[in-house]
PDB file of N, CA, C and O in Angstrom, chain B, residues numbered from 101:
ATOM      1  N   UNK B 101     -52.542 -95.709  11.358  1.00  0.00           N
ATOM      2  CA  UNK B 101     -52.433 -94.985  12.598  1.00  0.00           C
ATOM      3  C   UNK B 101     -53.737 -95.072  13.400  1.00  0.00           C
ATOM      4  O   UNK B 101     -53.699 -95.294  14.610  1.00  0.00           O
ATOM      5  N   UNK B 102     -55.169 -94.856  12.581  1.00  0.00           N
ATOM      6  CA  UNK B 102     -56.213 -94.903  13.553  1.00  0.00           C
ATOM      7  C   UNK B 102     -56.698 -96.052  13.839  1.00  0.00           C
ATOM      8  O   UNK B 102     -57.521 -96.177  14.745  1.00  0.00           O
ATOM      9  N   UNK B 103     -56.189 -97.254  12.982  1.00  0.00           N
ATOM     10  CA  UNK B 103     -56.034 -98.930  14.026  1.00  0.00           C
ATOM     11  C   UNK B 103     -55.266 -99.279  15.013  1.00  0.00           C
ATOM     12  O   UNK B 103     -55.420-100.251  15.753  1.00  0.00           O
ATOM     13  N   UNK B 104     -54.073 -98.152  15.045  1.00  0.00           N
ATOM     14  CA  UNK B 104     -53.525 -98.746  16.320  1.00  0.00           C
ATOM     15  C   UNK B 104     -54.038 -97.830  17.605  1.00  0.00           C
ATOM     16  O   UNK B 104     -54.007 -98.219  18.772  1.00  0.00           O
ATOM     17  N   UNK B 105     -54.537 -96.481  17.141  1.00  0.00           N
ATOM     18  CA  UNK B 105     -55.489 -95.608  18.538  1.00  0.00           C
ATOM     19  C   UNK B 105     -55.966 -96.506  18.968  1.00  0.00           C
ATOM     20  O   UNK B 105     -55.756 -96.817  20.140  1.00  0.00           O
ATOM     21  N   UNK B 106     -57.268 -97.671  17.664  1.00  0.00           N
ATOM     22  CA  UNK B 106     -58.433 -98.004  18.245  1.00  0.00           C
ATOM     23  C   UNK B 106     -57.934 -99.430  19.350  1.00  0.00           C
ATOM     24  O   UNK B 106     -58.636 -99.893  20.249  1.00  0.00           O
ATOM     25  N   UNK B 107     -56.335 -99.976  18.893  1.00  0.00           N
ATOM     26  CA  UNK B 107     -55.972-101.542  19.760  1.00  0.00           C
ATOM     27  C   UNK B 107     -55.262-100.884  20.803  1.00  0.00           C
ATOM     28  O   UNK B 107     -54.830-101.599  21.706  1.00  0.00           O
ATOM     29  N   UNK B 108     -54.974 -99.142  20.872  1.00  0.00           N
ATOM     30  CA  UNK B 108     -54.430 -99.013  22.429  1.00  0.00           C
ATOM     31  C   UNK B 108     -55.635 -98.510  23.071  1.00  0.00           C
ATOM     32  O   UNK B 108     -55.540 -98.574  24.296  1.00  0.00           O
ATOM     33  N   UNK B 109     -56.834 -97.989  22.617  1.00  0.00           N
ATOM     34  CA  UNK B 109     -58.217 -97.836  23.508  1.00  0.00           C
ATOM     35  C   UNK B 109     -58.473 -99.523  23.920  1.00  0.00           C
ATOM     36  O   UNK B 109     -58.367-100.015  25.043  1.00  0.00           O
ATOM     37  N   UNK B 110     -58.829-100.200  22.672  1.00  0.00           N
ATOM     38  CA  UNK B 110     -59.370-101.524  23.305  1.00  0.00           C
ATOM     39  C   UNK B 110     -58.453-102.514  24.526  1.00  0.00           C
ATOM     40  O   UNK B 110     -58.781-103.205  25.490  1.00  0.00           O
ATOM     41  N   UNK B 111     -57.175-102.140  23.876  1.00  0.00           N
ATOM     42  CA  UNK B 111     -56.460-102.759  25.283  1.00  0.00           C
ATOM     43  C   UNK B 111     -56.564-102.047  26.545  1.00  0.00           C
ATOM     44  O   UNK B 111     -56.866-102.730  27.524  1.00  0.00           O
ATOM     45  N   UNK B 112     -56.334-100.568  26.737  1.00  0.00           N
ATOM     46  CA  UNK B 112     -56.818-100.175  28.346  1.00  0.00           C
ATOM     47  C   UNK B 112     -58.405-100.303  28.558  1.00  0.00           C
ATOM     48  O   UNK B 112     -58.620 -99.828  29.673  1.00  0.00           O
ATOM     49  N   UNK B 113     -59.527-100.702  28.025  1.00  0.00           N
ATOM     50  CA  UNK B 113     -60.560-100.627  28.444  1.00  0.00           C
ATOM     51  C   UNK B 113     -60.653-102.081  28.459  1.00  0.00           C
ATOM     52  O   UNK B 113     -61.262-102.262  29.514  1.00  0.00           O
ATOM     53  N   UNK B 114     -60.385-103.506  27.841  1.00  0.00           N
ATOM     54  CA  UNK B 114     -59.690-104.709  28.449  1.00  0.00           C
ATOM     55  C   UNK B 114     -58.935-104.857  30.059  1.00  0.00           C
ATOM     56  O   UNK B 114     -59.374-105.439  31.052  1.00  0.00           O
ATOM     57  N   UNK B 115     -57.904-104.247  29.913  1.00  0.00           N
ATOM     58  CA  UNK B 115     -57.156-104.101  30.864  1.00  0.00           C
ATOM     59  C   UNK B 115     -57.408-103.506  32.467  1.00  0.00           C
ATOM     60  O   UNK B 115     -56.896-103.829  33.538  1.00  0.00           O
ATOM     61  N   UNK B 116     -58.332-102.596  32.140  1.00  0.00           N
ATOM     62  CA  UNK B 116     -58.368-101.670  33.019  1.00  0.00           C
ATOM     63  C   UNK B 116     -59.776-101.549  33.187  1.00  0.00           C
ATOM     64  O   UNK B 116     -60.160-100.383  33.095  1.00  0.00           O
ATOM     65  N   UNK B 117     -60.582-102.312  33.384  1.00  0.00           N
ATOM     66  CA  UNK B 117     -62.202-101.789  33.010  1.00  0.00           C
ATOM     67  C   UNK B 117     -63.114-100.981  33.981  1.00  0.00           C
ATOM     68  O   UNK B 117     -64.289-100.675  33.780  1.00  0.00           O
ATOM     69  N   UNK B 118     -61.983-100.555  35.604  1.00  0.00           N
ATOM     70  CA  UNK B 118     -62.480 -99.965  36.441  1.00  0.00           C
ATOM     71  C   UNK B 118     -62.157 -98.155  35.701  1.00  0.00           C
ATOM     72  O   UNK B 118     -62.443 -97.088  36.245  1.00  0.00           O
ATOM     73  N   UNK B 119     -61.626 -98.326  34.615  1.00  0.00           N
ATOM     74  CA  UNK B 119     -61.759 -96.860  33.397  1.00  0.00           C
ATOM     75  C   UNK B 119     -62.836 -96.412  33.524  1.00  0.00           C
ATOM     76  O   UNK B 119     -63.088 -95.382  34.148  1.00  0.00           O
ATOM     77  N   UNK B 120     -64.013 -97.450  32.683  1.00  0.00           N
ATOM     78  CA  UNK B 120     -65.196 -96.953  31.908  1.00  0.00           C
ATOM     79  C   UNK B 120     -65.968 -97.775  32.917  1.00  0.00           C
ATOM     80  O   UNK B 120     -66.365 -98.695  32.201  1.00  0.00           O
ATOM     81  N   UNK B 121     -66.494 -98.053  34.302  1.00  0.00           N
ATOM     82  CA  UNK B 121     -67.316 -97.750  35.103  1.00  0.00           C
ATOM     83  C   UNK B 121     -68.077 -96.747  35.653  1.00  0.00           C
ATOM     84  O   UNK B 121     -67.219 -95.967  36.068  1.00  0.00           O
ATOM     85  N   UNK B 122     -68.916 -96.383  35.859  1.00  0.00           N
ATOM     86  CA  UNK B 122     -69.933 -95.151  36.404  1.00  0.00           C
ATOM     87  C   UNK B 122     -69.405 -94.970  37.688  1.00  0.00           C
ATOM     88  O   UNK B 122     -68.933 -95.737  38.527  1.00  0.00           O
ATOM     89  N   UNK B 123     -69.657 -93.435  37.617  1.00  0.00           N
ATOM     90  CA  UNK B 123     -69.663 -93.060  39.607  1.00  0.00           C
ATOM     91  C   UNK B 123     -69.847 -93.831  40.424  1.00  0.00           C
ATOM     92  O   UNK B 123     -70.395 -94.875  40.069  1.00  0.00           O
ATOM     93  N   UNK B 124     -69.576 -93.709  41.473  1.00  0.00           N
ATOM     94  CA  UNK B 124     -70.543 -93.855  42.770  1.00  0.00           C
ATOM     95  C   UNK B 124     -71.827 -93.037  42.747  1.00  0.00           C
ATOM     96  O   UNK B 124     -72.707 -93.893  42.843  1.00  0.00           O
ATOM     97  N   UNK B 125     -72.181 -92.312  42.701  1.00  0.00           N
ATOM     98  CA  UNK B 125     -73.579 -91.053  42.711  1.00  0.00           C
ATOM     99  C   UNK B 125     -74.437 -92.299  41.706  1.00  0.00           C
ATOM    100  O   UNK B 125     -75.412 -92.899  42.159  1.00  0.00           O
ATOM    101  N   UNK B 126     -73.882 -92.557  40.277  1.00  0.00           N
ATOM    102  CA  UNK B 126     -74.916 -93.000  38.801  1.00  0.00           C
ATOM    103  C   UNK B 126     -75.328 -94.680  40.053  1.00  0.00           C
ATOM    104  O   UNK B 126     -76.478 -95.045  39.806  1.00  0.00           O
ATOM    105  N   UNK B 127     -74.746 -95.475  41.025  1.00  0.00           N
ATOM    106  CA  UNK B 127     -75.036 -96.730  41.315  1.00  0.00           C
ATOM    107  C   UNK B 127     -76.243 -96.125  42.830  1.00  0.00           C
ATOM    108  O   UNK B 127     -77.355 -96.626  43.000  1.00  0.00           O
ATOM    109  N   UNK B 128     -75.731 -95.141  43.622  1.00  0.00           N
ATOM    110  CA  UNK B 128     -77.125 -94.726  44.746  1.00  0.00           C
ATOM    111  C   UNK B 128     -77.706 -94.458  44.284  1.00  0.00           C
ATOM    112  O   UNK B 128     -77.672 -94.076  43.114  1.00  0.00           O
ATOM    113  N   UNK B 129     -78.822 -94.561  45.255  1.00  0.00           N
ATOM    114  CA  UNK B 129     -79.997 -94.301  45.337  1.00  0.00           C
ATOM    115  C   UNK B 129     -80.461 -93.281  44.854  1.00  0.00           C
ATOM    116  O   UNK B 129     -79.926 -92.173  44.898  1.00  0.00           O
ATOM    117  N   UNK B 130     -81.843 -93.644  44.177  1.00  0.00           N
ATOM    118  CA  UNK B 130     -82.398 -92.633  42.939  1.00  0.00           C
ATOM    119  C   UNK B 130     -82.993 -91.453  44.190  1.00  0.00           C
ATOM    120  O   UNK B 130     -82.883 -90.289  43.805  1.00  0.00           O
ATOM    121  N   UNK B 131     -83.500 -91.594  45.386  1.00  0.00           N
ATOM    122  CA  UNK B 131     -83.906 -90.590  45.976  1.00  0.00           C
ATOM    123  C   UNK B 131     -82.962 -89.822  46.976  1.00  0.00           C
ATOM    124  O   UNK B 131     -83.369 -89.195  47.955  1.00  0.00           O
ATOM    125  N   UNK B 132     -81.539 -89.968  46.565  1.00  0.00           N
ATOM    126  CA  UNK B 132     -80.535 -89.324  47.310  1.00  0.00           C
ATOM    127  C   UNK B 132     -80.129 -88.098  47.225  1.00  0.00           C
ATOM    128  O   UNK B 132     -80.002 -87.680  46.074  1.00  0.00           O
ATOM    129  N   UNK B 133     -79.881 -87.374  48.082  1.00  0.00           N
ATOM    130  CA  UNK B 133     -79.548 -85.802  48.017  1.00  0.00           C
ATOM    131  C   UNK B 133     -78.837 -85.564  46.607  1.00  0.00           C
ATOM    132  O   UNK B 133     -79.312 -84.898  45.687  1.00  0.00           O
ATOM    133  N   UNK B 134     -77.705 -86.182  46.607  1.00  0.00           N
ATOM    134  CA  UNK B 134     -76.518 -85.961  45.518  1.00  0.00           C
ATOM    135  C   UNK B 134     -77.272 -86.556  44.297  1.00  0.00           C
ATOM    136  O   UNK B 134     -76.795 -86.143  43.240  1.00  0.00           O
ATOM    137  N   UNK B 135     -78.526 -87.583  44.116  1.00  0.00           N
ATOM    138  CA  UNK B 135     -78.334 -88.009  42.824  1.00  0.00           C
ATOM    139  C   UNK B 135     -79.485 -86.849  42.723  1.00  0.00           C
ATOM    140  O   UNK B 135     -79.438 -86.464  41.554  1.00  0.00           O
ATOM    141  N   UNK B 136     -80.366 -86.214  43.332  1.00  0.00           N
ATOM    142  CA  UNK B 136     -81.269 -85.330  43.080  1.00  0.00           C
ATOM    143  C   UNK B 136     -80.439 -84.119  42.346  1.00  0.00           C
ATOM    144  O   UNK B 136     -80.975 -83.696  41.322  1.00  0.00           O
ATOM    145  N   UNK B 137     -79.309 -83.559  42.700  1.00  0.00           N
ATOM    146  CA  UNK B 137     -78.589 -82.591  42.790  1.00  0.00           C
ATOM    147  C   UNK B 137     -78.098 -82.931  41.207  1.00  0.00           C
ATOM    148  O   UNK B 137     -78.396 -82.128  40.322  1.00  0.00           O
ATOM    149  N   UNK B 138     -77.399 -84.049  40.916  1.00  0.00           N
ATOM    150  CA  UNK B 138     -77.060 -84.309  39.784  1.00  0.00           C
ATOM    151  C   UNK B 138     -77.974 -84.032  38.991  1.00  0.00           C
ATOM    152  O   UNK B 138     -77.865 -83.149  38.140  1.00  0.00           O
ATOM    153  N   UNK B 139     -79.098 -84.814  39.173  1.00  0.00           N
ATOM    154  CA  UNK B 139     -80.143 -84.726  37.949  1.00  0.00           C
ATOM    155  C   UNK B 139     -80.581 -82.845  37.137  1.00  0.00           C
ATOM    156  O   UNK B 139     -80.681 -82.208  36.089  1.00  0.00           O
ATOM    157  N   UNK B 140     -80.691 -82.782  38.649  1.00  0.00           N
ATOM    158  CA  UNK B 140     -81.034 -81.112  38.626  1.00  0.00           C
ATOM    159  C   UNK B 140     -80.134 -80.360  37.576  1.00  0.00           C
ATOM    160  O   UNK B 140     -80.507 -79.622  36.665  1.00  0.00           O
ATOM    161  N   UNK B 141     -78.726 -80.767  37.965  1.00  0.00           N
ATOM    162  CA  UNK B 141     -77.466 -80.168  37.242  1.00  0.00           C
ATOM    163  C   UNK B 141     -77.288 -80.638  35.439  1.00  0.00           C
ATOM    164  O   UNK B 141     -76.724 -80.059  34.510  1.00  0.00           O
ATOM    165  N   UNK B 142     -78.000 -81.845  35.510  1.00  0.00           N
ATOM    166  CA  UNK B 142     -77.738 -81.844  34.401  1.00  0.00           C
ATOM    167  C   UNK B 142     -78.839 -81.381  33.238  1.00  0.00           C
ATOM    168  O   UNK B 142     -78.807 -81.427  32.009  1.00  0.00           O
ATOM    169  N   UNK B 143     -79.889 -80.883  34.261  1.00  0.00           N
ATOM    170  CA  UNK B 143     -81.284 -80.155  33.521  1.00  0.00           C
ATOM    171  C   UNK B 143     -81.409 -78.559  33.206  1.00  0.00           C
ATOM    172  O   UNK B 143     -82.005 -77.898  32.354  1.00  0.00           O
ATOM    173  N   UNK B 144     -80.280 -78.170  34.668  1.00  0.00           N
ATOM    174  CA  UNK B 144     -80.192 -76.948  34.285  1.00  0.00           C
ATOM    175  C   UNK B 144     -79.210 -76.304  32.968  1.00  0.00           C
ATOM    176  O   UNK B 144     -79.421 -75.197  32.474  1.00  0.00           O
ATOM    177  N   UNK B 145     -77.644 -77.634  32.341  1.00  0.00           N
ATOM    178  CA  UNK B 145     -77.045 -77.497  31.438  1.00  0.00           C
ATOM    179  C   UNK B 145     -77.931 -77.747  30.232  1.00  0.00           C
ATOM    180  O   UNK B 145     -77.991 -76.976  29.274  1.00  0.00           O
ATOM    181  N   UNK B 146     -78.597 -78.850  30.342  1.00  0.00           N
ATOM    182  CA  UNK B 146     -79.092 -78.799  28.771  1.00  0.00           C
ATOM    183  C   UNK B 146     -79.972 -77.394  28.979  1.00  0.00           C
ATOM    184  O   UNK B 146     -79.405 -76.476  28.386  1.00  0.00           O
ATOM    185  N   UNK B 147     -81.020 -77.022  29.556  1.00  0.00           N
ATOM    186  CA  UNK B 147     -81.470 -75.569  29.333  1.00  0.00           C
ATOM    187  C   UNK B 147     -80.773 -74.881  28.924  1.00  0.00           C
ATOM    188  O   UNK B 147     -81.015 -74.319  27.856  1.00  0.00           O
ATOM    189  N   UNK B 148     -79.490 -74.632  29.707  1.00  0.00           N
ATOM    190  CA  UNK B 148     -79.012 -73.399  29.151  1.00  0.00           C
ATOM    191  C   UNK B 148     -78.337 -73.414  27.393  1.00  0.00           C
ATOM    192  O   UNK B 148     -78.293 -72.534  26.533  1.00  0.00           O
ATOM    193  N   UNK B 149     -77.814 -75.066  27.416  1.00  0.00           N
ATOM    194  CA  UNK B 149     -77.480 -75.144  25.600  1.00  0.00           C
ATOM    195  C   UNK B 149     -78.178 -75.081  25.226  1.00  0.00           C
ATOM    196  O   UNK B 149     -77.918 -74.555  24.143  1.00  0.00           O
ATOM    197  N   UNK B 150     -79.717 -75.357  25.326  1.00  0.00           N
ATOM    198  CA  UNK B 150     -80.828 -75.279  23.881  1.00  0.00           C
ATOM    199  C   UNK B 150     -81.378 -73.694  24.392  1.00  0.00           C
ATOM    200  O   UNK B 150     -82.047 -73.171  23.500  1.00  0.00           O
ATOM    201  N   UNK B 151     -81.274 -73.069  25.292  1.00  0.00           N
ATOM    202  CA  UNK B 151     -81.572 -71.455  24.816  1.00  0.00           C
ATOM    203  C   UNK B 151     -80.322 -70.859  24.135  1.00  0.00           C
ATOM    204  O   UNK B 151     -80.540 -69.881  23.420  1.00  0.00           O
ATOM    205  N   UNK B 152     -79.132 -71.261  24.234  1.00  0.00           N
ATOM    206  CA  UNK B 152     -78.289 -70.320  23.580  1.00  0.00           C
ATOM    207  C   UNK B 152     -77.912 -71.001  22.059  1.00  0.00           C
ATOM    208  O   UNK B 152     -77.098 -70.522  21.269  1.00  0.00           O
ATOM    209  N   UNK B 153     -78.617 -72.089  21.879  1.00  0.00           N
ATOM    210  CA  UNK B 153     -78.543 -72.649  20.521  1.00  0.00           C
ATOM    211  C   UNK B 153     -79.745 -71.900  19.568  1.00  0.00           C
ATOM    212  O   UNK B 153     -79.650 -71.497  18.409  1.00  0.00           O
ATOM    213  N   UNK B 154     -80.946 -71.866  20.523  1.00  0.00           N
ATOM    214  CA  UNK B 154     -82.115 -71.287  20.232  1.00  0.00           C
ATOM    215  C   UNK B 154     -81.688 -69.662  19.652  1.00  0.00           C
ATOM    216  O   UNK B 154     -82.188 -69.135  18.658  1.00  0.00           O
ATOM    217  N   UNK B 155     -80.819 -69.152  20.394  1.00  0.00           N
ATOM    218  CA  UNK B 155     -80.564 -67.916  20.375  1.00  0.00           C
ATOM    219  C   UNK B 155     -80.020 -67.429  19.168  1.00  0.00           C
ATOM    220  O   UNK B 155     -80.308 -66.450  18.481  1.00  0.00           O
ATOM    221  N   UNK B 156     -79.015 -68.481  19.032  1.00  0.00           N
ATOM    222  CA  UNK B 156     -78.231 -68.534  17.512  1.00  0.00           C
ATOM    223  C   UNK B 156     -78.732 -68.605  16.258  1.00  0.00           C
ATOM    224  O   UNK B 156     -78.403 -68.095  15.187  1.00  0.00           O
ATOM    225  N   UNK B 157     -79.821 -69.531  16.694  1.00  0.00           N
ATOM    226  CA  UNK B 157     -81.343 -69.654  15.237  1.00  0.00           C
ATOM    227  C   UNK B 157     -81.629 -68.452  15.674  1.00  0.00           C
ATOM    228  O   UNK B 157     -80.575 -67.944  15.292  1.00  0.00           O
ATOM    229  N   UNK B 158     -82.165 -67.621  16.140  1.00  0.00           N
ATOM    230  CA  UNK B 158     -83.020 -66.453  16.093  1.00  0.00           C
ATOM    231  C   UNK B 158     -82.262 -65.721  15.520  1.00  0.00           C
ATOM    232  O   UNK B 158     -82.667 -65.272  14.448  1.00  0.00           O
ATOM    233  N   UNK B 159     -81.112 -65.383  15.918  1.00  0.00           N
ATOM    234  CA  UNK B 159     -80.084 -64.564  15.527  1.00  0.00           C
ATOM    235  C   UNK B 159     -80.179 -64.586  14.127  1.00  0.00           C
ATOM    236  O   UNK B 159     -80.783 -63.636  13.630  1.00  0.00           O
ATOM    237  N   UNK B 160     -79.682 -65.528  13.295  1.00  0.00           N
ATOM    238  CA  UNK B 160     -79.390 -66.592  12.057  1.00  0.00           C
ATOM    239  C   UNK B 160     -80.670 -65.276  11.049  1.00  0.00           C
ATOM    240  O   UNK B 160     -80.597 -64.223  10.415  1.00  0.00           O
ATOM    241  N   UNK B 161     -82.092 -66.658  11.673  1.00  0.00           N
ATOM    242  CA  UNK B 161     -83.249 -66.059  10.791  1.00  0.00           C
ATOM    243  C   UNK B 161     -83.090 -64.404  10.761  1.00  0.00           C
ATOM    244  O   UNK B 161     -82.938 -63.966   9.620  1.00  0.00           O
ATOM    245  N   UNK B 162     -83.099 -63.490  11.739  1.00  0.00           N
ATOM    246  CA  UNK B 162     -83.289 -62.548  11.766  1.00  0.00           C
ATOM    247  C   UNK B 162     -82.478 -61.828  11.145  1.00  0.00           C
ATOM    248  O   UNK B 162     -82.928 -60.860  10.531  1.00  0.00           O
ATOM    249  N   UNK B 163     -80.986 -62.117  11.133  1.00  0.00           N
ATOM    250  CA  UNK B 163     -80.238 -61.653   9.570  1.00  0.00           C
ATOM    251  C   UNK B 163     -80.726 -62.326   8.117  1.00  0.00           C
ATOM    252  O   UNK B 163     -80.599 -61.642   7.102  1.00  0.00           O
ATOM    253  N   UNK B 164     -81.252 -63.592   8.036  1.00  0.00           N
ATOM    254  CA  UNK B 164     -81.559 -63.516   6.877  1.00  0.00           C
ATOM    255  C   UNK B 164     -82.615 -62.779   6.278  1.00  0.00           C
ATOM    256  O   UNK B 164     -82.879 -62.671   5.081  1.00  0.00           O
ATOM    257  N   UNK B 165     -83.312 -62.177   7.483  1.00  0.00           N
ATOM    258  CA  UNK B 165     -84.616 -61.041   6.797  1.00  0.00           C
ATOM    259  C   UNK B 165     -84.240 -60.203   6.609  1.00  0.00           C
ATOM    260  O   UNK B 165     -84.548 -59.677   5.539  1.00  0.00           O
ATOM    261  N   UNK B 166     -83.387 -59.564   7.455  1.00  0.00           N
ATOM    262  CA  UNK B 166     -83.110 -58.115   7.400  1.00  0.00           C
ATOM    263  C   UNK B 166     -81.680 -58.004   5.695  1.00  0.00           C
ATOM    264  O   UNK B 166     -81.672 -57.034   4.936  1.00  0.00           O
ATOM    265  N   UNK B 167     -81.190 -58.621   5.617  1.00  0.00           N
ATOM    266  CA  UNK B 167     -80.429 -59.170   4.691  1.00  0.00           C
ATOM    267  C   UNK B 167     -81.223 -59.129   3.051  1.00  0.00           C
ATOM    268  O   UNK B 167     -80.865 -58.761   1.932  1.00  0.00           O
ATOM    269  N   UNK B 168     -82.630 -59.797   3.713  1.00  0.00           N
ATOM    270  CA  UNK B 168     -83.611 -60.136   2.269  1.00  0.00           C
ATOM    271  C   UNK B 168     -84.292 -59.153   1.470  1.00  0.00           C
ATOM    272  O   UNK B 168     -84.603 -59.224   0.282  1.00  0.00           O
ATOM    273  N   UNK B 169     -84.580 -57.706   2.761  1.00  0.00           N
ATOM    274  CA  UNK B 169     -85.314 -56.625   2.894  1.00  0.00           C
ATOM    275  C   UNK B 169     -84.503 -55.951   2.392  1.00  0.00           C
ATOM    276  O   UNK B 169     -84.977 -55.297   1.463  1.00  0.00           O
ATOM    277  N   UNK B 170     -83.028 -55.721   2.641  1.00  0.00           N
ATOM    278  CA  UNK B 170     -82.184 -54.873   1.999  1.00  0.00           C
ATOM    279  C   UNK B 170     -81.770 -55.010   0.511  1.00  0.00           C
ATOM    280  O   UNK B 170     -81.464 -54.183  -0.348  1.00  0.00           O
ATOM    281  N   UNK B 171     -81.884 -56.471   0.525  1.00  0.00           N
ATOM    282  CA  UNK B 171     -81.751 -56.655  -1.105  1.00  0.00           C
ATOM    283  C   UNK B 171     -82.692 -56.107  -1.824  1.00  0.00           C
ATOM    284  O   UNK B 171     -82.363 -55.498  -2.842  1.00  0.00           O
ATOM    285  N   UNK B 172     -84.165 -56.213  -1.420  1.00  0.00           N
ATOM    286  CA  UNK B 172     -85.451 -56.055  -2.363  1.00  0.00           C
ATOM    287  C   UNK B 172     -85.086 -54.311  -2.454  1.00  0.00           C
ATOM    288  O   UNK B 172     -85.330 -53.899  -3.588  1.00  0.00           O
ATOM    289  N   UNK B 173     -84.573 -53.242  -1.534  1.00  0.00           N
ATOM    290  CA  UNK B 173     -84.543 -51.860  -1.245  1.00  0.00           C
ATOM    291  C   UNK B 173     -83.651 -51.532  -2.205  1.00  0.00           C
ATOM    292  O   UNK B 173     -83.822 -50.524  -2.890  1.00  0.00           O
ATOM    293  N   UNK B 174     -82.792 -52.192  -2.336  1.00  0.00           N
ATOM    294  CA  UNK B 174     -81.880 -52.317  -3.132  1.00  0.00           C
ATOM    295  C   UNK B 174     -82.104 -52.168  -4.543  1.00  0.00           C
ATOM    296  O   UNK B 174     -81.737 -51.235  -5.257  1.00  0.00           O
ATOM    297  N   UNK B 175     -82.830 -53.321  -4.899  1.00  0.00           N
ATOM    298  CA  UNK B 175     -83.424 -53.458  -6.588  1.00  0.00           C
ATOM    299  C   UNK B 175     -84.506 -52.517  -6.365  1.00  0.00           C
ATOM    300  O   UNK B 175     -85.012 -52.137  -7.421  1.00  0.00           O
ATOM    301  N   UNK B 176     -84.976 -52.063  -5.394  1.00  0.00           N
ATOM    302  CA  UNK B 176     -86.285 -50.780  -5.643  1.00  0.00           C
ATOM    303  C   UNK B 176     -85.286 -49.414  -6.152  1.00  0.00           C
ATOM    304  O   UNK B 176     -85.719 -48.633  -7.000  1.00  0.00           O
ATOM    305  N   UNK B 177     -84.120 -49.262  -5.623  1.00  0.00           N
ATOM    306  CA  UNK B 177     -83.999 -47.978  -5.667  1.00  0.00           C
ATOM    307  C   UNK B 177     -83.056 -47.726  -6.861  1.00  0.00           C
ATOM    308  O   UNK B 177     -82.826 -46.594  -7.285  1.00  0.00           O
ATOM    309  N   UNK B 178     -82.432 -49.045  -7.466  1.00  0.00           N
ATOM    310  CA  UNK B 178     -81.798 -48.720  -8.642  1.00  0.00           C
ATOM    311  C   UNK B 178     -82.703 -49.069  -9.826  1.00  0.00           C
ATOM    312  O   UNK B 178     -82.322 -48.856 -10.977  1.00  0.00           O
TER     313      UNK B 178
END
């Protein structure tokens, strides 16, 4: 089954190769309103995934302390 996905991808990207061509915006000009705008856009998404990935590690560590602390309180008090 996943040899024939991969001979009906390779035949429309054969077939059809105006598919997997780039924008118009990715071929203008690097100092153009829109490709400025793009770039911008795609700086402000990765920011926002690596703070809320960041966020998730903090999160993460900070239960495993509080987690680690309760165990040790734990064996202190029995």
């Amino acid at each position: 089954m996943i040899n024939f996905i991969r001979l009906i991808f390779l035949i429309i990207i054969i077939g059809y190769p105006n598919i997997v061509t780039a924008c118009a915006t990715c071929y203008g000009v690097p100092d153009a309103p829109a490709t400025q705008g793009l770039n911008m856009a795609i700086l402000v998404l990765l920011a926002f995934t690596a703070s809320m990935l960041s966020l998730i590690v903090f999160t993460t560590i900070s239960f495993y302390k509080r987690s680690k602390t309760y165990r040790i309180k734990e064996k202190n008090i029995l």
